[in-house]
C-alpha positions as CSV (number, residue, x, y, z in Angstrom):
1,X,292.9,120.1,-0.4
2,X,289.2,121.5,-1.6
3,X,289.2,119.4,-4.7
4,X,285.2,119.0,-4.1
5,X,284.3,122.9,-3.9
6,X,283.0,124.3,-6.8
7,X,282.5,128.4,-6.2
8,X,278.9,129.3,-7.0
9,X,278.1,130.7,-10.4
10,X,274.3,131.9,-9.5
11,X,272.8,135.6,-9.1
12,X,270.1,136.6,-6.8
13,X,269.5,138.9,-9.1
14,X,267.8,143.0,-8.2
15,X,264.2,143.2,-8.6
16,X,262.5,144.0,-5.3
17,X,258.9,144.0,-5.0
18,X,257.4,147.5,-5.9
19,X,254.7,149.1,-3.3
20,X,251.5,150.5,-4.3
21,X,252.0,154.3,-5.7
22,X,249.7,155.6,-3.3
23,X,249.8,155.3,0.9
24,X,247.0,155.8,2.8
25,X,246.7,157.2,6.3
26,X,243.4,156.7,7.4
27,X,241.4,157.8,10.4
28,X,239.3,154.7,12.5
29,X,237.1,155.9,15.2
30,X,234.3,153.9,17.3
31,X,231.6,154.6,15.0
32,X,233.6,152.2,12.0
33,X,234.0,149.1,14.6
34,X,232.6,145.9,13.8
35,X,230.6,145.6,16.5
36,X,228.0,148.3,17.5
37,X,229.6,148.6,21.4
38,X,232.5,147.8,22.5
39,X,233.5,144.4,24.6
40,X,233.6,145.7,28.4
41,X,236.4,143.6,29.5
42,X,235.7,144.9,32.9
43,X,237.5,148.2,35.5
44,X,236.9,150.3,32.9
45,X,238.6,148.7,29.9
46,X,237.4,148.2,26.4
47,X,238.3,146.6,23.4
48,X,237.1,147.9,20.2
49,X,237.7,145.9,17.0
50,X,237.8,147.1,13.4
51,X,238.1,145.2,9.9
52,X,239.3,147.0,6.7
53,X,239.6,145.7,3.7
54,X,243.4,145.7,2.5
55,X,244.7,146.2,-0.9
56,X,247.5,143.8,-2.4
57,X,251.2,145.5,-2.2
58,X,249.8,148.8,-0.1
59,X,251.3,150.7,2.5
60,X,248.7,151.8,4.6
61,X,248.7,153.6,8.3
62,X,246.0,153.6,10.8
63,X,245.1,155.9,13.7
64,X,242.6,154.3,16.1
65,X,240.7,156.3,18.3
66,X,237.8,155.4,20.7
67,X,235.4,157.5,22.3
68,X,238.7,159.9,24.1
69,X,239.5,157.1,26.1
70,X,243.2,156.4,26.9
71,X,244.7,154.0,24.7
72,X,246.4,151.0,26.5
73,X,247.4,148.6,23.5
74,X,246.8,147.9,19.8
75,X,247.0,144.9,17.7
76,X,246.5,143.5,14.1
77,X,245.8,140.3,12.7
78,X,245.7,139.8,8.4
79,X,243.7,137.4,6.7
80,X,245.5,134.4,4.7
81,X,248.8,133.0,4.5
82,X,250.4,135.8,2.4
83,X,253.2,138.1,3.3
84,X,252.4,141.4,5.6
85,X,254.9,143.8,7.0
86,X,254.5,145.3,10.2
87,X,256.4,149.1,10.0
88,X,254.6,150.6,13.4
89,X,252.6,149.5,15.9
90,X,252.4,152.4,19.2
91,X,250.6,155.2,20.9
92,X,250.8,158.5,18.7
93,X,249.4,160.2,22.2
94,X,247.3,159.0,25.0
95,X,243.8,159.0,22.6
96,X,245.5,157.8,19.8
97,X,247.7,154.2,18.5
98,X,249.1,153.9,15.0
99,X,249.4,150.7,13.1
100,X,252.0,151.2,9.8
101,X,251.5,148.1,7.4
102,X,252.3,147.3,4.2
103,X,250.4,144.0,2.4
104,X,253.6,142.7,0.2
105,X,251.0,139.8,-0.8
106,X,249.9,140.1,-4.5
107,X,246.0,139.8,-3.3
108,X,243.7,141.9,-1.9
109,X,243.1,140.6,2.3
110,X,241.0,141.5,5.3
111,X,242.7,143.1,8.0
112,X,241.5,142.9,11.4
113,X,242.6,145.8,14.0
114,X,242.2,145.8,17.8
115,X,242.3,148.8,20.0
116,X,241.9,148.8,24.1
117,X,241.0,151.6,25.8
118,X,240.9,152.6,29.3
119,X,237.9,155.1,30.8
């Protein structure tokens, strides 16, 4: 009846892409931003924007803080094409949002980070 099937005789194999032996939790405030003030985007909301330099196959975790405003949202964009792994991405309490990453790409990237805040 299946005289054209032919079971497959392939293995994916086990190897899995190692992370860096070291994670980093590091602390962002306002005074590491990119820009010198924050963008005013008007009622009392800010954004603040950070960029960090990212190390290939590294799980890192940011806290941003700004100036003990309330957070309201956080974002990320990384630089290039290569892989990146989003693990967390919320408010730790209502000054602080974390942003878990890890870089699975084997080269080093910029990472941008975005924080709004609310006076």
């Amino acid at each position: 009846m299946y005289r054209n099937f032919y079971p497959h005789q392939y293995s994916y194999g086990t190897y899995q892409n190692p992370l860096a032996s070291t994670r980093a939790d590091i602390l962002l405030d306002e005074s590491d931003t990119v820009d010198s003030e924050p963008e005013d985007l008007g009622d009392g909301f800010y954004l603040y924007h950070w960029n960090v330099a990212f190390p290939a196959n590294a799980h890192e975790t940011y806290f941003l803080r700004a100036n003990n405003q309330k957070v309201i949202s956080g974002g990320w964009a990384p630089g290039g094409y290569w892989s990146s792994t989003i693990f967390e991405n919320y408010p730790k309490d209502k000054y602080h949002w974390v942003i878990s990453i890890r870089n699975s790409g084997g080269r080093d990237r910029d990472l941008n980070l975005y924080l709004i805040t609310k006076e």
